[in-house]
C-alpha positions as a printed Julia matrix, in Angstrom:
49×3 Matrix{Float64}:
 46.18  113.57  62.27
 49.32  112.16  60.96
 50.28  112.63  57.43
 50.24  110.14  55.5
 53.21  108.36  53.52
 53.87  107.32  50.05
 54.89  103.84  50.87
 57.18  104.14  47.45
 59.74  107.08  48.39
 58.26  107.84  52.06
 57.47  111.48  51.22
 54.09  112.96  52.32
 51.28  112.43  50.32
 49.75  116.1   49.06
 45.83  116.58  48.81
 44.75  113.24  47.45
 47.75  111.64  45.88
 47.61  109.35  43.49
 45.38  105.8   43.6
 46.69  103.14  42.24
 44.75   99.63  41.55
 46.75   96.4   41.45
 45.26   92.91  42.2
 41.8    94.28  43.6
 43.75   96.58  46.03
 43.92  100.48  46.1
 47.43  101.88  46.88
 47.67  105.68  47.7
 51.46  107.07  46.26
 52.2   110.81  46.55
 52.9   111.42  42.18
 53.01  109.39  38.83
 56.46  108.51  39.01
 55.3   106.36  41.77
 52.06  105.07  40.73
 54.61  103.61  37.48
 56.59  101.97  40.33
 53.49  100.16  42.07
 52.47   99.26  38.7
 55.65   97.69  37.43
 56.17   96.23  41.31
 52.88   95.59  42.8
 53.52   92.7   45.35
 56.66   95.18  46.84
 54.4    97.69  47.85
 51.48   95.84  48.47
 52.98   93.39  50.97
 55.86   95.26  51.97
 58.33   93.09  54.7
């Protein structure tokens, strides 16, 4: 099974990580430093390009 990603800094996500919800969706970061990121940037990681 792969590891999963933090899609913020692309470092593996440890035990459960960190869930964050923004506009009805759930997105999985590896620390709280991150989850603050998602929070203050939700469409970036949400729909990444």
């Amino acid at each position: 099974m792969a590891a999963k990603k933090c899609p913020v800094c692309q470092w593996e996500i440890k035990e459960d990580g960190k869930q964050v919800k923004v506009d009805g969706k759930v997105v999985l970061v590896c620390c709280d430093e991150c989850a603050a990121k998602v929070k203050a940037q939700p469409a970036k990681y949400i729909n990444p390009r």
